[in-house]
C-alpha positions in Angstrom: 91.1 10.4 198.8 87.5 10.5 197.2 89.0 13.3 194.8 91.0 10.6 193.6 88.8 7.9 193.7 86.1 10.3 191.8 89.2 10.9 189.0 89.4 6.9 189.0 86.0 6.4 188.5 85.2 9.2 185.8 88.6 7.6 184.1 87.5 4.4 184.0 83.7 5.4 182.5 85.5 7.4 180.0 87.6 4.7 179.0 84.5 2.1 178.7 82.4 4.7 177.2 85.7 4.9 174.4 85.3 1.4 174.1 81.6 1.0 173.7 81.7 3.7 171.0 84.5 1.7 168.7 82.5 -1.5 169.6 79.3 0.1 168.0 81.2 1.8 165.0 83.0 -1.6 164.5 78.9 -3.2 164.7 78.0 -0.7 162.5 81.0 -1.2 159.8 79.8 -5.2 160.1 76.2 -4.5 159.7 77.4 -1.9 156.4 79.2 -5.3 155.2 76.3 -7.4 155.8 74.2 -4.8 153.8 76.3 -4.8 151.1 77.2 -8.6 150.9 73.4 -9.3 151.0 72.9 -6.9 148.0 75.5 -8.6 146.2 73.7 -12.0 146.9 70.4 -10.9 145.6 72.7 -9.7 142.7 74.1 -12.5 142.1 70.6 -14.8 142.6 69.0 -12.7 139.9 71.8 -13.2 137.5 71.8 -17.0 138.2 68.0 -16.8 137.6 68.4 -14.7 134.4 71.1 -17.3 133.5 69.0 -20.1 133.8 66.2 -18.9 131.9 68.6 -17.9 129.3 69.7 -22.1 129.2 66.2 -23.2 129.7 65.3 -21.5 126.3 68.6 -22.8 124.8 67.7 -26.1 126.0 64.2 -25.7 124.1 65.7 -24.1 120.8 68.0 -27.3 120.7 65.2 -29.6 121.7 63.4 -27.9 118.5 66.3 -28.2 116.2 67.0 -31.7 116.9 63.1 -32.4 115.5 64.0 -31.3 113.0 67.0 -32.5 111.6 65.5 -36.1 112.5 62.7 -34.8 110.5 64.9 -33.7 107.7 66.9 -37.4 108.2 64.0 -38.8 107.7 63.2 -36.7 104.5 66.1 -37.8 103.5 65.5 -41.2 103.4 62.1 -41.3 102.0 64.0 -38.8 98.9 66.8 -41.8 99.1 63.7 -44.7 98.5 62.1 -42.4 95.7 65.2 -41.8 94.1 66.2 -45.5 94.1 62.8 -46.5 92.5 62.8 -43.8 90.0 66.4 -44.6 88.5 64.6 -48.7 88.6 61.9 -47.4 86.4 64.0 -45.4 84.2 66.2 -48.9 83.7 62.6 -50.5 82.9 61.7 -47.7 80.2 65.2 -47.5 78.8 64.8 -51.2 78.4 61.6 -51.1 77.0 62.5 -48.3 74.5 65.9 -50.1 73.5 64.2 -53.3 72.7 61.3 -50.8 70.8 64.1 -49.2 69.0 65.5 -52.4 68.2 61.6 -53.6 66.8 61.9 -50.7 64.7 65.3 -51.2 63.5 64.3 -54.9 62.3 61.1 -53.5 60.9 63.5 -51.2 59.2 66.1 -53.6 57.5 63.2 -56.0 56.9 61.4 -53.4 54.6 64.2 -52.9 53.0 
């Protein structure tokens, strides 16, 4: 009777020594996943970061170019004024020459 009991007993620890070992190789495979999920985290945290510098200098290279195209608006402009009052002075000369020409031509047929 303790023969078998002894055969039960050495049984049943082999049986829960069985199942402590696929618990811990199952804990182990978990904590191999965990190891490798958290690389790929800090993976993907230090792309994210790179990412964001990359749009934080975008975001300044566009800041930039948008100063100056308001600068080169407003370039614009000022050539538009210049431009304006330069073809209302050539009007003014053209008239004063024309009515000089015209002097001339009176002078001209006067002499004559």
């Amino acid at each position: 009777s303790s023969g078998i009991n002894a055969e039960y007993g050495q049984a049943k620890i082999d049986s829960l020594t069985q199942q402590l070992i696929k618990e811990k190789q199952g804990s182990m495979a978990t904590l191999e996943q965990l190891d490798s999920a958290t690389t790929h985290n800090m993976e993907l945290d230090s792309a994210v970061q790179e990412a964001t510098r990359k749009v934080e200098k975008l975001t300044r290279s566009a800041e930039k170019d948008q100063k100056q195209i308001r600068e080169l608006k407003e370039n614009c402009a000022e050539s538009t004024v210049l431009i304006s009052n330069l073809k209302t002075q050539l009007q003014e000369l053209q008239k004063v020459l024309s009515v000089q020409e015209n002097k001339e031509n009176l002078k001209d047929l006067s002499d004559e």
